[in-house]
C-alpha positions in Angstrom: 50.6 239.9 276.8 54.1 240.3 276.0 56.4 242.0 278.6 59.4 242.6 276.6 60.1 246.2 276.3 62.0 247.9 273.6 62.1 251.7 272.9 60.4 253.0 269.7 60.8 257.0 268.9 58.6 258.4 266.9 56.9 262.1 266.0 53.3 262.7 266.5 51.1 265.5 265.4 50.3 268.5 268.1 47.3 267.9 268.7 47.3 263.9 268.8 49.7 264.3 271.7 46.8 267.0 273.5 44.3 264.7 273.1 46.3 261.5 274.3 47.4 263.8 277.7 43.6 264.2 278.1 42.8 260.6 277.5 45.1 258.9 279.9 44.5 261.8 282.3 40.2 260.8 282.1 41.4 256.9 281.8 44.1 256.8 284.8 45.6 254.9 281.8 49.3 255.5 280.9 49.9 257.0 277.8 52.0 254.4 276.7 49.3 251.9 277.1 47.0 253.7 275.4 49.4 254.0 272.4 50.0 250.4 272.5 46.1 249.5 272.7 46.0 251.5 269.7 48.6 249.7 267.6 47.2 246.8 268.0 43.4 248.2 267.1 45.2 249.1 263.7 47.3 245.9 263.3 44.2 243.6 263.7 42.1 246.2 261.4 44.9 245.9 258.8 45.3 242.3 259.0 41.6 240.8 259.3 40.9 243.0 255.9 43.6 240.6 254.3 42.1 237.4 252.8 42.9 234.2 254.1 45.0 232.1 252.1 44.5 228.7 250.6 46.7 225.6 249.9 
């Protein structure tokens, strides 16, 4: 895992930011960490759909 740190701000929706408290409250997980578990869910999603290339 990579350790360096860089600050990202974003906006979320209302209720993704409920349901995230919840999580990481039911998960003793940071919410951070849960955020970042999540980008990488969607990056490998979005880049496994992508077919390999050839030479």
């Amino acid at each position: 895992m990579n350790t360096d740190r860089k600050s990202y701000n974003t906006t979320l929706r209302t209720d993704l930011i409920k349901k995230l408290k919840i999580l990481s409250a039911e998960t003793d997980k940071r919410q951070n960490d849960l955020i970042e578990e999540a980008i990488e869910d969607i990056l490998n999603k979005y880049y496994k759909q992508q077919p390999e290339k050839t030479t």
